[in-house]
C-alpha positions in Angstrom: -11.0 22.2 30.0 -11.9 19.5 27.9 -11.1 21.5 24.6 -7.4 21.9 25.8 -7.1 18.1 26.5 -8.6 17.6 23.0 -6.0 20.1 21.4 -3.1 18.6 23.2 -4.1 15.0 22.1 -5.1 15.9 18.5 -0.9 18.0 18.7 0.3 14.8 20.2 -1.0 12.2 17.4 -0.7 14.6 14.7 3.1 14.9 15.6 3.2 11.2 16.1 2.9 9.8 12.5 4.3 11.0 9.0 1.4 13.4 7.7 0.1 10.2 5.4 0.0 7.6 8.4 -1.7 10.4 10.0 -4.3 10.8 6.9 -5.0 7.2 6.7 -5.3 7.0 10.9 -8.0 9.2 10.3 -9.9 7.7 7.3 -9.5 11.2 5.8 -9.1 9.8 1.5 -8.8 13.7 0.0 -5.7 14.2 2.1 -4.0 11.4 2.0 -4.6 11.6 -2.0 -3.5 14.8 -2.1 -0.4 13.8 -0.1 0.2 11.2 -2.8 -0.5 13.4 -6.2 2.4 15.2 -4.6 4.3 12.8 -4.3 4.2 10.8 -0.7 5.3 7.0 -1.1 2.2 5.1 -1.5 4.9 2.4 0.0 5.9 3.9 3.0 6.8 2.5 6.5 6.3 3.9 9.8 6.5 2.2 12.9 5.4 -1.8 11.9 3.1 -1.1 9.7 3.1 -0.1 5.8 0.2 2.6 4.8 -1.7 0.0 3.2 -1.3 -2.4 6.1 -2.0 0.7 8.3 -5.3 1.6 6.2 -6.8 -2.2 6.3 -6.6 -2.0 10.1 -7.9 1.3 10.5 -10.7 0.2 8.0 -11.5 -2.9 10.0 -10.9 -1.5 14.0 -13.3 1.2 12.8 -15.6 -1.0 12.1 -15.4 -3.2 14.7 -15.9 -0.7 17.5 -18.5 1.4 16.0 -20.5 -1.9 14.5 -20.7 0.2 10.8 -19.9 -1.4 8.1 -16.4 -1.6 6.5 -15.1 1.2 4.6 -12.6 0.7 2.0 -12.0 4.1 0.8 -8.4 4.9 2.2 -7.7 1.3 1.2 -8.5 2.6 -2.4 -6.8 5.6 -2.3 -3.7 3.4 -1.6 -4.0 1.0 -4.5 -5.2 3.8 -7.2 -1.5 5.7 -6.0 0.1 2.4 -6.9 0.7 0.7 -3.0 1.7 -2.9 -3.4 -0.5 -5.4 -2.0 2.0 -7.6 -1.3 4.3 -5.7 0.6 4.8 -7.4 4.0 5.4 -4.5 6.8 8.5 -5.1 9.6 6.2 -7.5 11.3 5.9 -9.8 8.1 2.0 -9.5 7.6 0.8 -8.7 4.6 -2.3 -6.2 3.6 -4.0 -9.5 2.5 -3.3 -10.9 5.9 -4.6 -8.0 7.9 -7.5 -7.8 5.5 -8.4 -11.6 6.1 -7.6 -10.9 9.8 -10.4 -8.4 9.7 -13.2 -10.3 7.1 -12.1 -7.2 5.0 -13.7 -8.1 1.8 -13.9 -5.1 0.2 -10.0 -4.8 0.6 -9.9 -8.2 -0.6 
């Protein structure tokens, strides 16, 4: 039973975001570089948040609840394929502001 909730929650979040929100949501680097080599925008908007913006927060929730250190290798992926660190998303904050909201030095 619980591998049919599991496969019904991984359909419904998986149908949710573009396939490179989706990438960064789950810290998985390869794909979402992959994604951009073939030419996903390393800008894009979904919801309120840019990919960048989107990555930082991942980066840092992760963190947060699991008490690991901070990863910064979607962040990376992002900024290699050319994402703009000063992009604001819909909301108006910044990847620099969710990084600082976070103590996301390695972003920084």
């Amino acid at each position: 039973m619980a591998d049919v909730v599991q496969r019904r929650l991984d359909a419904l979040v998986s149908s949710y975001w573009t396939p490179a929100h989706q990438a960064v949501e789950c810290e998985d680097a390869e794909t979402l570089a992959r994604l951009l080599a073939d030419g996903s925008d390393p800008n894009e908007v979904f919801g309120n948040m840019t990919l960048l913006t989107h990555a930082i927060d991942v980066e840092g929730d992760s963190a947060l609840q699991s008490g690991r250190p901070l990863t910064v290798h979607t962040t990376a992926v992002l900024l290699a394929f050319g994402a703009d660190p000063e992009l604001a998303d819909p909301d108006g904050d910044t990847p620099m502001d969710m990084a600082n909201r976070y103590r996301h030095d390695l972003a920084v």
